[in-house]
N, CA, C and O atoms as CSV, one atom per row, in Angstrom:
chain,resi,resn,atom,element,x,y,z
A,1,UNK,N,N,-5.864,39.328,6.720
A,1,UNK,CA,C,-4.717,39.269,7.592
A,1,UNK,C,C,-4.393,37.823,7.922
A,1,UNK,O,O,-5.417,37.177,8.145
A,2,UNK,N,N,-3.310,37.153,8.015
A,2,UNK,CA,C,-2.566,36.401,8.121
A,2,UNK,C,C,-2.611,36.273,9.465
A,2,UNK,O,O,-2.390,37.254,10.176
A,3,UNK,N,N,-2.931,34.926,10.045
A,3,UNK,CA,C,-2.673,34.685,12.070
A,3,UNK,C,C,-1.725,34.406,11.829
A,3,UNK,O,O,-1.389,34.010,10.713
A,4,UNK,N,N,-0.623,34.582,13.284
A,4,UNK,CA,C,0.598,33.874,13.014
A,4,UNK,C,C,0.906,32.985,14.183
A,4,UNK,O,O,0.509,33.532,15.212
A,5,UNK,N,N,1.291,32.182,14.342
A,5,UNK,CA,C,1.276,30.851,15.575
A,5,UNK,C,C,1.861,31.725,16.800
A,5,UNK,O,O,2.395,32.835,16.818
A,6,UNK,N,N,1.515,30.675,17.952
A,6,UNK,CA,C,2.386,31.254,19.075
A,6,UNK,C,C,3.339,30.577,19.233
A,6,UNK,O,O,3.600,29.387,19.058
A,7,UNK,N,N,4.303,32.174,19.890
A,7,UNK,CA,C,5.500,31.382,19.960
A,7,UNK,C,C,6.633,31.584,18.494
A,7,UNK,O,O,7.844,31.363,18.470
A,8,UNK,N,N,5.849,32.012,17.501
A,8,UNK,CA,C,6.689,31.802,16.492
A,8,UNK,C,C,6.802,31.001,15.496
A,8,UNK,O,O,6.977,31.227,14.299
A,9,UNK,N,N,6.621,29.466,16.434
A,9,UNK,CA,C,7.001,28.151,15.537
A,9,UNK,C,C,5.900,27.848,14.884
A,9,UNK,O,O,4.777,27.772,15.382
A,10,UNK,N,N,6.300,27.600,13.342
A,10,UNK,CA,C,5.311,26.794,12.323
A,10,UNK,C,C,4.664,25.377,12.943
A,10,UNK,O,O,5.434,24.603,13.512
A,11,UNK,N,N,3.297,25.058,12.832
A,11,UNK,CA,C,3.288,23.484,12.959
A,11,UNK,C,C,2.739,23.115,11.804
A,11,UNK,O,O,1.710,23.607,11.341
A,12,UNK,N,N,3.342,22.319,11.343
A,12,UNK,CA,C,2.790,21.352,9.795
A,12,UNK,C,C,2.093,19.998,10.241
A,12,UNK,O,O,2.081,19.730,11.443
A,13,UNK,N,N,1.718,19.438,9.649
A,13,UNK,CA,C,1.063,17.715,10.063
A,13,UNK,C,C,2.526,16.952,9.326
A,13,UNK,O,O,3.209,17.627,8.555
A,14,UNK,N,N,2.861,15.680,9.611
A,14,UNK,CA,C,3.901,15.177,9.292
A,14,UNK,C,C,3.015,14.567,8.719
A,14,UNK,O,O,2.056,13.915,9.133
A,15,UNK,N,N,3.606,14.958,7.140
A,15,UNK,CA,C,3.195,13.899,5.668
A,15,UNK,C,C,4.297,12.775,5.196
A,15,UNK,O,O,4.199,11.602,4.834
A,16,UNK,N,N,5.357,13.659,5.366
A,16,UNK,CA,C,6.441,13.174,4.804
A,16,UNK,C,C,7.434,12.866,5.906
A,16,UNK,O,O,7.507,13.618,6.878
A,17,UNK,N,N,8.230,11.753,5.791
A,17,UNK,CA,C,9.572,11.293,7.116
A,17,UNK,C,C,9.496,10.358,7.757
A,17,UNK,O,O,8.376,9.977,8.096
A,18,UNK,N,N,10.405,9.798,8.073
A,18,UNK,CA,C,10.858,8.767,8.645
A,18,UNK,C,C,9.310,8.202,9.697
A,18,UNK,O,O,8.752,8.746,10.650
A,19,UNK,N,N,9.053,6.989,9.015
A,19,UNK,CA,C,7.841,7.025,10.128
A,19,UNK,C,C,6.310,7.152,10.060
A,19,UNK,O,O,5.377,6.805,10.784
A,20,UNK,N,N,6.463,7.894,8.704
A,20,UNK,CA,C,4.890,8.714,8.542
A,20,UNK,C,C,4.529,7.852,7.320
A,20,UNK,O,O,5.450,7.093,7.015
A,21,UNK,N,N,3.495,7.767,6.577
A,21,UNK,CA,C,2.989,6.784,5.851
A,21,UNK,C,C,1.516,7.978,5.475
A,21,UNK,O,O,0.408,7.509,5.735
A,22,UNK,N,N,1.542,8.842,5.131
A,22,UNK,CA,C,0.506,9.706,4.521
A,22,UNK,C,C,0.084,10.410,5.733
A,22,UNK,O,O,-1.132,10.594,5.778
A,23,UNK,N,N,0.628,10.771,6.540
A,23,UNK,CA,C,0.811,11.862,7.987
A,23,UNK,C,C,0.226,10.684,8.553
A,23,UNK,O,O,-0.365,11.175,9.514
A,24,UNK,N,N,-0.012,9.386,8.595
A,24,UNK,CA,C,-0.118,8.528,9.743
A,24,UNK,C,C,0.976,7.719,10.177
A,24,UNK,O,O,1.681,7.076,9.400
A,25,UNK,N,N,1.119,7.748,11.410
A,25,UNK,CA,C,2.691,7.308,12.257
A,25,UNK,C,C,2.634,5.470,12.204
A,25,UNK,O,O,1.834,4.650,12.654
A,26,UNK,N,N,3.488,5.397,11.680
A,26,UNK,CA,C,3.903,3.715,11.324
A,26,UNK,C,C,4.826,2.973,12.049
A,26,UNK,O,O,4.852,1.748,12.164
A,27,UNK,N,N,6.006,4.249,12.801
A,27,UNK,CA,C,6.967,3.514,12.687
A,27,UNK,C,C,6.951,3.453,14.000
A,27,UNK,O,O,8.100,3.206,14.366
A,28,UNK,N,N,5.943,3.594,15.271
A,28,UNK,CA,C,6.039,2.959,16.391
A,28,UNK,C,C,5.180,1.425,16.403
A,28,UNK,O,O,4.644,1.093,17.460
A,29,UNK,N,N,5.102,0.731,15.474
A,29,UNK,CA,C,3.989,-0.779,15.556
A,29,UNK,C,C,5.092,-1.649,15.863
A,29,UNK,O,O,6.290,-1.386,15.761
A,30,UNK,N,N,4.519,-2.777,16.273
A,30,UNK,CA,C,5.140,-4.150,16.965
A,30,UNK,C,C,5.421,-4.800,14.698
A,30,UNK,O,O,5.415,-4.393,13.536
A,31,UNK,N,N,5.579,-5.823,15.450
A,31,UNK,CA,C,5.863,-6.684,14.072
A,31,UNK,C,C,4.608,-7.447,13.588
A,31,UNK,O,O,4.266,-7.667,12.426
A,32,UNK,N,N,3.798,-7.918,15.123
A,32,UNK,CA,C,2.451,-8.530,14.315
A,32,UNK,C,C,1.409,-7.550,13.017
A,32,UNK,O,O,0.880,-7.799,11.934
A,33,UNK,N,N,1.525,-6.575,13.776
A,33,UNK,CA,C,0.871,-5.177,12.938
A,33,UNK,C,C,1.348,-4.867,11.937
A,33,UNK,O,O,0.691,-4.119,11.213
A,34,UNK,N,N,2.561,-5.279,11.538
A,34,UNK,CA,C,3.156,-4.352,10.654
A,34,UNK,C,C,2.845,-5.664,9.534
A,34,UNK,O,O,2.366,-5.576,8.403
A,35,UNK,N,N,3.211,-6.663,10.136
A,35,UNK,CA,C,3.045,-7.763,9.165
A,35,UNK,C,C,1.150,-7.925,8.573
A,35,UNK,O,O,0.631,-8.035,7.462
A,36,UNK,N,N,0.694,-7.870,9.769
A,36,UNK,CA,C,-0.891,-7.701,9.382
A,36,UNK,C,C,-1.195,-6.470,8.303
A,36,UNK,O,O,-1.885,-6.873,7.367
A,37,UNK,N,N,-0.880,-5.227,8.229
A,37,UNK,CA,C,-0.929,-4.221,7.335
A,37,UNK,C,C,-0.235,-4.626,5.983
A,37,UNK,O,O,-0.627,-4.091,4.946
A,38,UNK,N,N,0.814,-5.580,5.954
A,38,UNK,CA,C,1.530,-5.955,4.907
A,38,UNK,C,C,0.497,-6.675,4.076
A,38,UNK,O,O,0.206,-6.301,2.940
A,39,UNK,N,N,0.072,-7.488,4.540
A,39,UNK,CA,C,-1.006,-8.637,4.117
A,39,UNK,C,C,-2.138,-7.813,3.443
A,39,UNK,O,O,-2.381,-7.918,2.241
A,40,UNK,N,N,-2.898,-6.890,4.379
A,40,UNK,CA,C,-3.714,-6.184,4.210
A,40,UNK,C,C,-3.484,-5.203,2.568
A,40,UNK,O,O,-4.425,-4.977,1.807
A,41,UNK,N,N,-2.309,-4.829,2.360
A,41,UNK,CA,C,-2.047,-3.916,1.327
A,41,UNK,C,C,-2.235,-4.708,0.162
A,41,UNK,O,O,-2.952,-4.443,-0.803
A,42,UNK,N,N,-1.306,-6.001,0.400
A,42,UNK,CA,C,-1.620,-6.822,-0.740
A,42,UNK,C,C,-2.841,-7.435,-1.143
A,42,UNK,O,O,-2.966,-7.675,-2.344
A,43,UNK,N,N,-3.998,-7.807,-0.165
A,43,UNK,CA,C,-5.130,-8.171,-0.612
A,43,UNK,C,C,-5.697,-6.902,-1.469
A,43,UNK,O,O,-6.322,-6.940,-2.528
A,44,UNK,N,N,-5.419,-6.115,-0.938
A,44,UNK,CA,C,-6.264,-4.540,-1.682
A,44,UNK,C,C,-5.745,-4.459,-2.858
A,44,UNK,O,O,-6.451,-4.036,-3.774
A,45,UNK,N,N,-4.636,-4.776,-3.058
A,45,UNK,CA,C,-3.855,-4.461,-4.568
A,45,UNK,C,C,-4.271,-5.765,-5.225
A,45,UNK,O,O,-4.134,-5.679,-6.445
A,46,UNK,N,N,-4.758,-7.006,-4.806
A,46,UNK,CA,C,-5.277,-8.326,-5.180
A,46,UNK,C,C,-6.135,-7.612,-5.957
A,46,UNK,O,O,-5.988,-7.331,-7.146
A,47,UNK,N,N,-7.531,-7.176,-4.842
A,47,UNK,CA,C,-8.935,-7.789,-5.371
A,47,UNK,C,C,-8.922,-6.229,-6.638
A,47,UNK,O,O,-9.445,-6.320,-7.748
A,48,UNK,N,N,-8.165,-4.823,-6.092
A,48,UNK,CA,C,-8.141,-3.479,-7.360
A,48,UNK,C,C,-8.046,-4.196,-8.215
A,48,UNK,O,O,-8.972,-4.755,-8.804
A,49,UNK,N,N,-6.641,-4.311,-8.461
A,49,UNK,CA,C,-5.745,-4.926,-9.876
A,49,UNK,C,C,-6.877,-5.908,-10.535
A,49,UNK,O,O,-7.332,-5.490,-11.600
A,50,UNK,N,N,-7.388,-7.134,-10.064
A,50,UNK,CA,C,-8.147,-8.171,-10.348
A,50,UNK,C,C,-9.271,-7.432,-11.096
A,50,UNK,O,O,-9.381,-7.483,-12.321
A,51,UNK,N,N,-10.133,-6.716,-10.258
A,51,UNK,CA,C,-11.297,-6.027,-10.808
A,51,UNK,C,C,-10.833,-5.026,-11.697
A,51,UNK,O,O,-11.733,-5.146,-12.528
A,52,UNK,N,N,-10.205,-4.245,-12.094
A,52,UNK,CA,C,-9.645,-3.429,-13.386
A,52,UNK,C,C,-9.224,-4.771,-14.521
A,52,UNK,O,O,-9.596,-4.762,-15.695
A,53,UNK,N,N,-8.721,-5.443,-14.151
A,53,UNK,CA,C,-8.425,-6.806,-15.253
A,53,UNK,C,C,-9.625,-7.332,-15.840
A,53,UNK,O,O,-9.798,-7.458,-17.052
A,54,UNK,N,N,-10.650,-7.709,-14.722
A,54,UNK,CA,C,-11.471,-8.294,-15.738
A,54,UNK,C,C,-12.713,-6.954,-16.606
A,54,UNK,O,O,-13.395,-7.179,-17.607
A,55,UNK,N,N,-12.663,-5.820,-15.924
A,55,UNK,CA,C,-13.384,-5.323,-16.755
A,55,UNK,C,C,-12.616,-4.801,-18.140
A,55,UNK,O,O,-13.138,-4.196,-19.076
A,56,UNK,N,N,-11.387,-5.164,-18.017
A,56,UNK,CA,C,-10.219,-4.462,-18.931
A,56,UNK,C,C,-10.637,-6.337,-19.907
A,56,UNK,O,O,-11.233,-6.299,-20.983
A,57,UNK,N,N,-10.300,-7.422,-19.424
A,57,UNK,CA,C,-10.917,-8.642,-20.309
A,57,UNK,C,C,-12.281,-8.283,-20.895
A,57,UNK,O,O,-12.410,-8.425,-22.111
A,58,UNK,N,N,-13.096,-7.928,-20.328
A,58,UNK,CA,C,-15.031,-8.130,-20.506
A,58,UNK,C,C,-15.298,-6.923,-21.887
A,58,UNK,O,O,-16.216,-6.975,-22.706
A,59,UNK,N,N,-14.127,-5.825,-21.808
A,59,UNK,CA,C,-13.632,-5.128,-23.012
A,59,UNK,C,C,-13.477,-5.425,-23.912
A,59,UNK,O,O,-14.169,-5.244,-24.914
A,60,UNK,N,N,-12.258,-6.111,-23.753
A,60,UNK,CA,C,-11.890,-6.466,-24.759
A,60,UNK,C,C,-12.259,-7.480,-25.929
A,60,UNK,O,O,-12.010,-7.572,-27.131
A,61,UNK,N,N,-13.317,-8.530,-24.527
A,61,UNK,CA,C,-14.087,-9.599,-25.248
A,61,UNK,C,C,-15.207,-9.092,-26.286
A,61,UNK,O,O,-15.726,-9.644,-27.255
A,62,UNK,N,N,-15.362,-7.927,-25.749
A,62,UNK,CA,C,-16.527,-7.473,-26.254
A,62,UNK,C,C,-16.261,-7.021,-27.304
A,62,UNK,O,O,-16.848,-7.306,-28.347
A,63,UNK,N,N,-15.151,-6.092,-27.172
A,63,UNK,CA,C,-15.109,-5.185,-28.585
A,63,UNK,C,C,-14.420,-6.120,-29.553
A,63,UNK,O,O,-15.068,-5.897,-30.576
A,64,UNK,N,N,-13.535,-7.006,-29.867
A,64,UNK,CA,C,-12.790,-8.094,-31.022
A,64,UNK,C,C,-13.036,-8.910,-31.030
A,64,UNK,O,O,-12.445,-9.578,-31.879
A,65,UNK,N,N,-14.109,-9.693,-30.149
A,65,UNK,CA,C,-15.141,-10.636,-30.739
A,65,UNK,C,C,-14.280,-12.348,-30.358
A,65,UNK,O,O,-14.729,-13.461,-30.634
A,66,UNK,N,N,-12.774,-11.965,-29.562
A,66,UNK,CA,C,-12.277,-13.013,-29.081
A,66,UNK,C,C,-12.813,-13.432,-27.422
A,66,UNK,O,O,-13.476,-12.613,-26.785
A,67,UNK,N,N,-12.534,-14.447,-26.978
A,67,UNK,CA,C,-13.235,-15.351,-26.218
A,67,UNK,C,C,-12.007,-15.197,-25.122
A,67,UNK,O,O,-11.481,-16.309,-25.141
A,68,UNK,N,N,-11.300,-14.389,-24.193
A,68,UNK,CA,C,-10.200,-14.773,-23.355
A,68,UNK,C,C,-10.862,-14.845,-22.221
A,68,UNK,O,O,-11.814,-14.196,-21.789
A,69,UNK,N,N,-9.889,-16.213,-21.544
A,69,UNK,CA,C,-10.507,-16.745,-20.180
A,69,UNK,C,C,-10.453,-15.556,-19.032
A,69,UNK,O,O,-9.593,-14.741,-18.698
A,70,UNK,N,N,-11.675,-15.833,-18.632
A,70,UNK,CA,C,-11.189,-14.872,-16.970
A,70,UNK,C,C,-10.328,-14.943,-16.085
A,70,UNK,O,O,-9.902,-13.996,-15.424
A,71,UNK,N,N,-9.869,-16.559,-15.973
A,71,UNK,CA,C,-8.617,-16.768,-15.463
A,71,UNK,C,C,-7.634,-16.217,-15.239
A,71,UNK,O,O,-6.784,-16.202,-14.349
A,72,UNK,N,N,-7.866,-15.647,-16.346
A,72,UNK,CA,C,-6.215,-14.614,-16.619
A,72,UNK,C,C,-6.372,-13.266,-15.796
A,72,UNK,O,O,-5.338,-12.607,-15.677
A,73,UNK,N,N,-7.352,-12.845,-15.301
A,73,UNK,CA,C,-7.288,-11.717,-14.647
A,73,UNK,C,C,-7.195,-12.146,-13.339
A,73,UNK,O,O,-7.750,-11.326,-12.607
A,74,UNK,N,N,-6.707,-13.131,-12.697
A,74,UNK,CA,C,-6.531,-13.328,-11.457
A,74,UNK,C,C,-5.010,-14.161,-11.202
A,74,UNK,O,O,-4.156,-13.897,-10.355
A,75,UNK,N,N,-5.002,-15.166,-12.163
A,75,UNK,CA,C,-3.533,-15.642,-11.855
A,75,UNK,C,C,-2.741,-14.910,-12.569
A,75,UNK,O,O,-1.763,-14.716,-11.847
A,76,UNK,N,N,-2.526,-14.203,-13.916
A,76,UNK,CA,C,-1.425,-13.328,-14.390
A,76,UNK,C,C,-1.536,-12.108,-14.127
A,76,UNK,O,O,-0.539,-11.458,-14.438
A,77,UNK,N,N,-2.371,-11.534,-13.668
A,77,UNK,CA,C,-2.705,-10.369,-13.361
A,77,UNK,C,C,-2.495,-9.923,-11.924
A,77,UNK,O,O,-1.562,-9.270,-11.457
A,78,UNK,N,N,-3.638,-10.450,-11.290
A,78,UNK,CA,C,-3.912,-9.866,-9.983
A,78,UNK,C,C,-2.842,-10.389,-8.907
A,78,UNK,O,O,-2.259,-9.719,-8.054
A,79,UNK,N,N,-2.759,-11.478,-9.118
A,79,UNK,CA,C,-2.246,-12.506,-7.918
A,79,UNK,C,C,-0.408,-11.982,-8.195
A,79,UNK,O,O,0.253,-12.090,-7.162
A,80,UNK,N,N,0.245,-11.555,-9.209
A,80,UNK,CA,C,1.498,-10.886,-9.067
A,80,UNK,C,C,1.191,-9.475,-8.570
A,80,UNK,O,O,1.499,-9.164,-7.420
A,81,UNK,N,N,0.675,-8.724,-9.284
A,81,UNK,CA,C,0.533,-7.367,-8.465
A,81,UNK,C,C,0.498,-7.729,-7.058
A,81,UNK,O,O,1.474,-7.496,-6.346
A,82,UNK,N,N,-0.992,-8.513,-6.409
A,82,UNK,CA,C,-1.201,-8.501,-5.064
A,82,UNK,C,C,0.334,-8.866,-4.359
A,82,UNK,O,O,0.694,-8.177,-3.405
A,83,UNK,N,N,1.374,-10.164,-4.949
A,83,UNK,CA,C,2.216,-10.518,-4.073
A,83,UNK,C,C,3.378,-9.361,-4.137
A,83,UNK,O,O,4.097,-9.107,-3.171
A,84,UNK,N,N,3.470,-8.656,-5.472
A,84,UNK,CA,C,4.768,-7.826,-5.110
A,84,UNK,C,C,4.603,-6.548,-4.190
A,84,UNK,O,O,5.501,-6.033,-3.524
A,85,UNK,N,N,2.933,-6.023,-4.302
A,85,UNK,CA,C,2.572,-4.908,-3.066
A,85,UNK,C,C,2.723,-5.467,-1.922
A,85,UNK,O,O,3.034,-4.789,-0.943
A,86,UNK,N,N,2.558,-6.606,-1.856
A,86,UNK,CA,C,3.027,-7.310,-0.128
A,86,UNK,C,C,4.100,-7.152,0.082
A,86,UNK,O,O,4.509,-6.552,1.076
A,87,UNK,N,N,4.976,-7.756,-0.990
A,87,UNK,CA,C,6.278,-7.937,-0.528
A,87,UNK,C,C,7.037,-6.270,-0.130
A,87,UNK,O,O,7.515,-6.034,0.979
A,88,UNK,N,N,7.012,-5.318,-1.202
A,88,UNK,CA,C,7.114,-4.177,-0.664
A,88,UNK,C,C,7.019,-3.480,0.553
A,88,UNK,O,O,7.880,-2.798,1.109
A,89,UNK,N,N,5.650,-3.782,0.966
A,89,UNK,CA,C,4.965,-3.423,2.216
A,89,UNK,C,C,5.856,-3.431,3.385
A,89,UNK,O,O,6.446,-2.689,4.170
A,90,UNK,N,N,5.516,-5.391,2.911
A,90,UNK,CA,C,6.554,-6.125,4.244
A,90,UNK,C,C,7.545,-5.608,4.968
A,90,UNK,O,O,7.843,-5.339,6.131
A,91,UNK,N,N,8.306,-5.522,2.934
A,91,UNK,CA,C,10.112,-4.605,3.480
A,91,UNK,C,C,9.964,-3.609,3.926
A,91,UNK,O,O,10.909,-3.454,4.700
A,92,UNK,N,N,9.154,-2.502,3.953
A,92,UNK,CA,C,8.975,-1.462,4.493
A,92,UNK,C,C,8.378,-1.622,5.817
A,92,UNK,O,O,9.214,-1.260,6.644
A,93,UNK,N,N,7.311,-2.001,6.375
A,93,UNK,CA,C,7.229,-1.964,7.567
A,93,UNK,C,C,8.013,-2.594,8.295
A,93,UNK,O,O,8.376,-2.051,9.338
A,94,UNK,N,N,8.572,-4.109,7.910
A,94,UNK,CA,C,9.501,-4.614,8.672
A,94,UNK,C,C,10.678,-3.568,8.954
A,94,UNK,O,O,10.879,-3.314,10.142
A,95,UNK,N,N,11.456,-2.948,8.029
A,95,UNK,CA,C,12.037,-1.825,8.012
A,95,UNK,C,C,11.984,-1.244,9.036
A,95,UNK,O,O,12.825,-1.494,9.900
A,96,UNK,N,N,11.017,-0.327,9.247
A,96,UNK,CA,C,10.446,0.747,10.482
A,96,UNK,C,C,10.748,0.136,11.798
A,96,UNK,O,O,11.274,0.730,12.739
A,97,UNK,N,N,10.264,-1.451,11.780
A,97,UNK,CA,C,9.945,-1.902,13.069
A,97,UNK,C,C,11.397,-2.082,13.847
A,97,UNK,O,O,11.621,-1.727,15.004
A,98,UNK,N,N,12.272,-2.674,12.998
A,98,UNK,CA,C,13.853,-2.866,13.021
A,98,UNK,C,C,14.439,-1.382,13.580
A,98,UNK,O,O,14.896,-1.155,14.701
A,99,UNK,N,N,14.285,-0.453,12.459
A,99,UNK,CA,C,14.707,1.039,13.362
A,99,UNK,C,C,14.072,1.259,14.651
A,99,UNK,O,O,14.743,1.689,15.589
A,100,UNK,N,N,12.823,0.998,14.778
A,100,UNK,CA,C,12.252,1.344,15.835
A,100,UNK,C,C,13.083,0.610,16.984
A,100,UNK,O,O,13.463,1.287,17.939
A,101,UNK,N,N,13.367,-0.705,16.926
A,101,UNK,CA,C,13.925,-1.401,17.840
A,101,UNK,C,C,15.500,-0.777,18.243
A,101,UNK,O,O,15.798,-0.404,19.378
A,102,UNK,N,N,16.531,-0.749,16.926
A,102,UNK,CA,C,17.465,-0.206,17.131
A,102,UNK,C,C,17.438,1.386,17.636
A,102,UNK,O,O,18.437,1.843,18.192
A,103,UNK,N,N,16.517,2.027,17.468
A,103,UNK,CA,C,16.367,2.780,18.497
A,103,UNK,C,C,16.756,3.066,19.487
A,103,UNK,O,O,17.728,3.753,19.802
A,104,UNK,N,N,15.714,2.343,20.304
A,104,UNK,CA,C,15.444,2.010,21.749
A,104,UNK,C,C,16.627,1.855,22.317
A,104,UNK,O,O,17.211,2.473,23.208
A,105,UNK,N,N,16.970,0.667,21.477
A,105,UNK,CA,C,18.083,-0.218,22.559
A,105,UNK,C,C,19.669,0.908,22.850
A,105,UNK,O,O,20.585,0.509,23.568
């Protein structure tokens, strides 16, 4: 048998909408926060991306017997991924914070 809520009304967790960021609420933060989480996304997409690169280099060195610098998995690799997940971020939380304000007022 099926419970059914009281009252009638469904409650869901908010995954999806204006605000929500994987059912966690985003769009009431100040700007320091939002900018700090911005930063934060991009280091994470830094050091992922970086570490899939060089084991994706340490591969490749291995298996064709060529010599490519590690270098490359951090300045062509990692360090664009990391800045364009920031920049994304940014626009998006900055985003939120702006509605949030126009909101209010």
């Amino acid at each position: 048998m099926a419970q059914g809520s009281q009252g009638g009304v469904e409650t869901t967790p908010h995954t999806f909408g204006e605000g929500y960021l994987f059912g966690v609420p985003v769009g009431g933060l100040g700007l320091f926060p939002s900018v700090l989480i911005s930063v934060a996304v991009g280091f994470a997409a830094f050091f992922a991306t970086t570490c899939v690169a060089i084991f994706g280099v340490l591969l490749y060195n291995s298996m064709t017997r060529h010599a490519v610098d590690f270098n490359v998995t951090y300045l062509d690799v990692g360090l664009p991924v990391g800045l364009i997940v920031m920049a994304v971020a940014l626009v998006y939380m900055v985003r939120l914070w702006v509605r949030g304000l126009t909101r209010k007022a």
